[in-house]
DRENPA-3360 file (N, C-alpha, C; in nm, 2 decimals, always signed):
BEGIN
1 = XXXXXXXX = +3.08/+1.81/-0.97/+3.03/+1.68/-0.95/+2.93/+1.65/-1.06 ~ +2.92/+1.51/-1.09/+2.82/+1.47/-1.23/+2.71/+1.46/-1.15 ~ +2.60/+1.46/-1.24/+2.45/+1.37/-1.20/+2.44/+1.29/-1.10 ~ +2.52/+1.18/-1.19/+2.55/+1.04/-1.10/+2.60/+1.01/-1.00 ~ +2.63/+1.11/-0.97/+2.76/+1.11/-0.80/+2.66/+1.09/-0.67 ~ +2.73/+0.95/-0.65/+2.61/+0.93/-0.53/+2.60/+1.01/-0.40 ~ +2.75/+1.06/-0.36/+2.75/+1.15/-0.24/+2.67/+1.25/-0.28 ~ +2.69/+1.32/-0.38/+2.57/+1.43/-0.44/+2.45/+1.41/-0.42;
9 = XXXXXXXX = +2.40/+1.33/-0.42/+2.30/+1.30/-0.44/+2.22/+1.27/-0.30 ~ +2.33/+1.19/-0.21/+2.30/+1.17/-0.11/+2.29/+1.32/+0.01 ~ +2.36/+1.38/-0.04/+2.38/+1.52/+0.04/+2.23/+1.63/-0.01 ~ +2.23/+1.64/-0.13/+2.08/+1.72/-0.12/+1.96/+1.64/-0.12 ~ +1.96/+1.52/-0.08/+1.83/+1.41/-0.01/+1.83/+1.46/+0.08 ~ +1.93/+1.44/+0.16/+1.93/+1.52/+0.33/+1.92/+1.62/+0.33 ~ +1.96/+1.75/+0.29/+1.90/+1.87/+0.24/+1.78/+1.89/+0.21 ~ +1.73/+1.83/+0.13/+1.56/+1.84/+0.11/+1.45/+1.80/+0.19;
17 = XXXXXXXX = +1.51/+1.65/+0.30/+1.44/+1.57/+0.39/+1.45/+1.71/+0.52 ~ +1.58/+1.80/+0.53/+1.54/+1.86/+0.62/+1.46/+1.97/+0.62 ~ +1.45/+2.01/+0.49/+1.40/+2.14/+0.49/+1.24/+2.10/+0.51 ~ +1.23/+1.96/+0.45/+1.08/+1.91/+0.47/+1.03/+1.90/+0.57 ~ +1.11/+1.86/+0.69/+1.11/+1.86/+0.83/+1.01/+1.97/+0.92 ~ +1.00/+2.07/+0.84/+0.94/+2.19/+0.87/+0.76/+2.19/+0.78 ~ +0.78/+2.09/+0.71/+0.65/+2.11/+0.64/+0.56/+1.98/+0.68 ~ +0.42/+1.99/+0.75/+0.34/+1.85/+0.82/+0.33/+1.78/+0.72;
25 = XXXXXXXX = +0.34/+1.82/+0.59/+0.23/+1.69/+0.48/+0.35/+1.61/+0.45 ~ +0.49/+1.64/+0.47/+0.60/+1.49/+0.45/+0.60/+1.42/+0.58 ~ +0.65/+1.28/+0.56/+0.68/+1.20/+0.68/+0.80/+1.28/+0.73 ~ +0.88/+1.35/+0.68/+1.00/+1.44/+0.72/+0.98/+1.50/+0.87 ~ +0.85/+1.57/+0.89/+0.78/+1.62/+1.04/+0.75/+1.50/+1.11 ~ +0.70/+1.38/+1.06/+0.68/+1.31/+1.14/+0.84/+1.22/+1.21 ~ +0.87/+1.19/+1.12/+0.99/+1.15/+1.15/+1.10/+1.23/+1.23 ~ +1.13/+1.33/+1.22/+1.25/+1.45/+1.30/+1.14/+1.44/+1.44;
33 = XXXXXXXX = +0.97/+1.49/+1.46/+0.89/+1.48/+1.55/+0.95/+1.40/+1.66 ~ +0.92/+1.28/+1.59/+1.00/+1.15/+1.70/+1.11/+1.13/+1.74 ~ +1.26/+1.15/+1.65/+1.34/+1.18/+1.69/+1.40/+1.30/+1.78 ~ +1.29/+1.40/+1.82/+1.30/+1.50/+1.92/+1.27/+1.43/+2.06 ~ +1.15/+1.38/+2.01/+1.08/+1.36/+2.13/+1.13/+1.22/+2.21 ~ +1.21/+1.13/+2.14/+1.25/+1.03/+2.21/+1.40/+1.04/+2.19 ~ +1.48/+1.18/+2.17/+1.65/+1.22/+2.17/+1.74/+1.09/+2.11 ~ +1.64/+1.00/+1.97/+1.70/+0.90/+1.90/+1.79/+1.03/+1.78;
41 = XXXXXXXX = +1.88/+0.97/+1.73/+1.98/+0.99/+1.60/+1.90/+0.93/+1.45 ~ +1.98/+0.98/+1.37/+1.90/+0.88/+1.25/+1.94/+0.71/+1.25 ~ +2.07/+0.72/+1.32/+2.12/+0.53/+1.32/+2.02/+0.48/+1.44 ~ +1.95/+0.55/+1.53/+1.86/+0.48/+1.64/+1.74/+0.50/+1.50 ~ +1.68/+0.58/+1.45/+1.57/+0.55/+1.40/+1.56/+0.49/+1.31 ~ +1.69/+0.47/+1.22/+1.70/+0.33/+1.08/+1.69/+0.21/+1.19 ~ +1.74/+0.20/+1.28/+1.73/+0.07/+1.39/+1.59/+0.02/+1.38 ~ +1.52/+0.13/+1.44/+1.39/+0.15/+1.49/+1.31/+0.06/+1.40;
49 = XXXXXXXX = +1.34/+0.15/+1.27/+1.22/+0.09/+1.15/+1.30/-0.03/+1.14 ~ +1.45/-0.05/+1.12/+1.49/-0.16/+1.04/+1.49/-0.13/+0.91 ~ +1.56/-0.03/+0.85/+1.60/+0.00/+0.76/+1.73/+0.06/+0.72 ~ +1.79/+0.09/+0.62/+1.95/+0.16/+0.60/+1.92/+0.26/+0.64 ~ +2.02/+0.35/+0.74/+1.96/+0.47/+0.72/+2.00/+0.56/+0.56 ~ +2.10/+0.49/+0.48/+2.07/+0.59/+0.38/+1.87/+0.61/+0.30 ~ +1.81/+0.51/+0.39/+1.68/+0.51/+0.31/+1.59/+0.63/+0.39 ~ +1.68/+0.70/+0.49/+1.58/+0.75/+0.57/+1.53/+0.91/+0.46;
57 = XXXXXXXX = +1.59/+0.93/+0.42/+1.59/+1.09/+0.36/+1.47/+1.02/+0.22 ~ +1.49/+0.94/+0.17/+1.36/+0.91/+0.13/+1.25/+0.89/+0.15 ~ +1.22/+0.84/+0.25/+1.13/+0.87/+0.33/+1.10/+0.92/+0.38 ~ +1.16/+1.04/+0.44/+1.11/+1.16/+0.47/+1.07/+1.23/+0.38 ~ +1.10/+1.18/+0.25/+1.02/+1.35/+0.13/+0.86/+1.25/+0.07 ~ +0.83/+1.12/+0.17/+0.69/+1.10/+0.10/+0.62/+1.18/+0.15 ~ +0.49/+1.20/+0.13/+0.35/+1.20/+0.14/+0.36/+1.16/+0.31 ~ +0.34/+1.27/+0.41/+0.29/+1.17/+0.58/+0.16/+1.13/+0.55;
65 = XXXXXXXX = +0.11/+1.02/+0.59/-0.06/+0.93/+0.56/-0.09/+1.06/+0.64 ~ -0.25/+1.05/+0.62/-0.36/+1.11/+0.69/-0.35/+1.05/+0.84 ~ -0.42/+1.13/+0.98/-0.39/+1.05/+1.08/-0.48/+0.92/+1.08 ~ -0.42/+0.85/+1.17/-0.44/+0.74/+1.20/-0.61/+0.70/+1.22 ~ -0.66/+0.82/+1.27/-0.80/+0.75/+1.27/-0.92/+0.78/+1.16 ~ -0.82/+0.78/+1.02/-0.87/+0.84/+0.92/-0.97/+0.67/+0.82 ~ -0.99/+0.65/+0.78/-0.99/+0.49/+0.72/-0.90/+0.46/+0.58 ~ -0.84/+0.59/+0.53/-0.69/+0.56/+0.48/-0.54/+0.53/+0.52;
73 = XXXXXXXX = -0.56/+0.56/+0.66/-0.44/+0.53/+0.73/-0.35/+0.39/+0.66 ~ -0.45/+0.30/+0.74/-0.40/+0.19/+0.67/-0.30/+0.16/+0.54 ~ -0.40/+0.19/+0.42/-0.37/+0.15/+0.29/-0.20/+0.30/+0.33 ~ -0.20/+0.37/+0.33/-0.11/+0.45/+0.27/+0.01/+0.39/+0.36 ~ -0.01/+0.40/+0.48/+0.12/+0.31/+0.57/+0.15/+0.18/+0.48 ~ +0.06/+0.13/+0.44/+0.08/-0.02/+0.40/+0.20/+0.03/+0.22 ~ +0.18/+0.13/+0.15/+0.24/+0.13/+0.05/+0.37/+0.22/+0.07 ~ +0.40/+0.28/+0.18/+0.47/+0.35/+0.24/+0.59/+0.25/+0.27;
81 = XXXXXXXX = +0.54/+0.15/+0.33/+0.62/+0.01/+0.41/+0.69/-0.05/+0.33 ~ +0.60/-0.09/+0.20/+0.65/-0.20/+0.11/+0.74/-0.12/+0.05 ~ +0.71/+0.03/-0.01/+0.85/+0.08/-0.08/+0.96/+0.10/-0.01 ~ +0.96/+0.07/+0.09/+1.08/+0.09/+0.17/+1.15/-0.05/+0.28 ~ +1.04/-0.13/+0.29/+1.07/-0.26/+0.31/+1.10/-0.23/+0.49 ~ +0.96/-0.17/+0.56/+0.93/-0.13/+0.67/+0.82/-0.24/+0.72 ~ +0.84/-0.28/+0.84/+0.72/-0.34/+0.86/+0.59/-0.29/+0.90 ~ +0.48/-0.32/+0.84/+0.38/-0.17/+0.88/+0.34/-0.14/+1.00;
89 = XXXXXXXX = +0.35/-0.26/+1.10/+0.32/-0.20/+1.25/+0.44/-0.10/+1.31 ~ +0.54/-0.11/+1.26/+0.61/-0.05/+1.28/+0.64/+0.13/+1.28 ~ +0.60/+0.10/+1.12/+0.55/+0.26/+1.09/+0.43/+0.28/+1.15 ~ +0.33/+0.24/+1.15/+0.19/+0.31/+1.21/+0.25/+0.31/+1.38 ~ +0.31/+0.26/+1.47/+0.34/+0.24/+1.56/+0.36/+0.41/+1.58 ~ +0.52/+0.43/+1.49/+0.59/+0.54/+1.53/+0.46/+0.68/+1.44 ~ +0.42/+0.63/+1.37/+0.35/+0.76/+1.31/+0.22/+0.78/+1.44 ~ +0.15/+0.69/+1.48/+0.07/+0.71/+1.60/+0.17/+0.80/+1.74;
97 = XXXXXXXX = +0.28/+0.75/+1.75/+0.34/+0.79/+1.92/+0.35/+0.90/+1.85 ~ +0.39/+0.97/+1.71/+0.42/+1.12/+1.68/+0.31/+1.20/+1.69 ~ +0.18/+1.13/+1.68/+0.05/+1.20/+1.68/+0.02/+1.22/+1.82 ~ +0.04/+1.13/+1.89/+0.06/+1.14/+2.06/+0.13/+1.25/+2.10 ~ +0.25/+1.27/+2.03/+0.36/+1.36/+2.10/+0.31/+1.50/+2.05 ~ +0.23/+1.52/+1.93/+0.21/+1.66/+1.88/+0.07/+1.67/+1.91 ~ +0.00/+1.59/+1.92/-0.14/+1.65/+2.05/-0.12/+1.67/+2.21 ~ -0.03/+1.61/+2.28/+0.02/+1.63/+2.38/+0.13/+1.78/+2.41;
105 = XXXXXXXX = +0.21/+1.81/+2.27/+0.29/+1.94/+2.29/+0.17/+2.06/+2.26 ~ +0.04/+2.04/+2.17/-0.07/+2.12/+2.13/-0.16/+2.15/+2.29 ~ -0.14/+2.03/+2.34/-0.26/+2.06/+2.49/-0.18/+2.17/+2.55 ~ -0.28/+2.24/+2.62/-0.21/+2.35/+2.72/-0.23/+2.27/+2.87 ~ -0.11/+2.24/+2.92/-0.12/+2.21/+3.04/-0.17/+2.30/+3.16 ~ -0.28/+2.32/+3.19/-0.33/+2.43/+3.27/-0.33/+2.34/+3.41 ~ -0.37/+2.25/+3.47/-0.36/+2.16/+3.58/-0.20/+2.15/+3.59 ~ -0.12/+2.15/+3.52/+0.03/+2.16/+3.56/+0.06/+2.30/+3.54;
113 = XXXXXXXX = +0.05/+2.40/+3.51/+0.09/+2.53/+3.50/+0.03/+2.56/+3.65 ~ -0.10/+2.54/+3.68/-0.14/+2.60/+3.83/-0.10/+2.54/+3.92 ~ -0.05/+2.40/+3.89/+0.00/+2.35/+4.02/+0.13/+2.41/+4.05 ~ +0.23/+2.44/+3.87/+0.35/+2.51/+3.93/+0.36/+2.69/+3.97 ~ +0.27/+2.74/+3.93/+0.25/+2.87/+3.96/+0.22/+2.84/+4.14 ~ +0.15/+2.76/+4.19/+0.11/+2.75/+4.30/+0.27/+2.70/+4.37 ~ +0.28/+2.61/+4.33/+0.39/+2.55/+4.42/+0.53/+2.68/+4.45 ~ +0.57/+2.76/+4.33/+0.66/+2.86/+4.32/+0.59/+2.95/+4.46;
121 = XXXXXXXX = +0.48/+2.99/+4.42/+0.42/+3.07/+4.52/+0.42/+3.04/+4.67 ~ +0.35/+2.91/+4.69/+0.40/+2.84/+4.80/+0.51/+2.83/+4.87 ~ +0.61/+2.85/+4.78/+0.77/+2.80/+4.81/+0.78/+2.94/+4.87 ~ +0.77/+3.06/+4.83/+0.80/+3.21/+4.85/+0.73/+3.20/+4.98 ~ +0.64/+3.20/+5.00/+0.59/+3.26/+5.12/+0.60/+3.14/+5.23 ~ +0.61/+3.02/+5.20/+0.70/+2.94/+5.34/+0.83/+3.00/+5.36 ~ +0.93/+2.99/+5.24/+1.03/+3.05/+5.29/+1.02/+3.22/+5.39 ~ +0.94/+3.29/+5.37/+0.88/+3.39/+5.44/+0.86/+3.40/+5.57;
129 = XXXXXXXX = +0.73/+3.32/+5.60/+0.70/+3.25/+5.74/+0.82/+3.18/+5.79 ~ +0.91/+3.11/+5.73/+0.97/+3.07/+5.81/+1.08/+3.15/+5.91 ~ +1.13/+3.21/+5.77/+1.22/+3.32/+5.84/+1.21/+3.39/+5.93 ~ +1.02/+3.46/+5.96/+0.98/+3.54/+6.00/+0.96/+3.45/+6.15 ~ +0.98/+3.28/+6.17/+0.92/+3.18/+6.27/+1.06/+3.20/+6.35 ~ +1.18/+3.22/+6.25/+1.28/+3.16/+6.36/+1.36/+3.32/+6.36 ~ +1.24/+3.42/+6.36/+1.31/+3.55/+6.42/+1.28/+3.57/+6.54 ~ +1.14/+3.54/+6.58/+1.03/+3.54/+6.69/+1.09/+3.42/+6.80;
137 = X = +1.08/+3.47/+6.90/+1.16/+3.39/+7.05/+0.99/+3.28/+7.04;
% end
């Protein structure tokens, strides 16, 4: 295959976008992130932004902005947008819900772990008592 060969070309974009997928400082983690977390495809998330999806693998190998409550956020979503002809609430939208989804997968749910450690527990020893209720006259 030449240089110029667009499927070439297009096949190790996607190759690079995924391997980036694994590294936080591309939009690559942010982008696959959301797509986990809301079981969209890349044609639901070119939807999403409103973009081709062939533009999605480029996008995934920028620069992810700093988070949101940085005072660069802005400017870098805003040049992120325009090279890609994204609208910026759009991107800051989905790059916020991914910072949602990966401080929420980081929290340790300890109020939900004791409630289900309890409730399993609970379940065992009713079933117990019970059996033990309708052995007894």
């Amino acid at each position: 295959m030449s240089d110029n060969d667009p499927a070439e070309q297009a096949h190790l974009l996607s190759l690079a976008a995924a391997r980036a997928s694994r590294q936080p400082f591309f939009m690559a983690s942010a982008l696959e992130a959301f797509r986990q977390a809301t079981d969209t495809d890349e044609a639901g998330l070119a939807t999403r932004l409103e973009i081709e999806t062939s533009k999605l693998s480029r996008l995934a190998l920028c620069r992810r902005p700093t988070p949101a409550e940085s005072q660069s956020f802005g400017r870098e979503v805003q040049a992120i947008a325009e090279k890609f002809g994204i609208a910026p609430a759009k991107l800051a939208n989905l790059l916020r819900q991914v910072a949602s989804y990966e401080a929420d997968k980081t929290a340790r749910p300890i109020g939900l772990m004791a409630a289900r450690d309890y409730s399993e527990d609970e379940a065992e020893s009713e079933t117990t008592e019970s059996s033990n209720e309708t052995q007894e006259p």
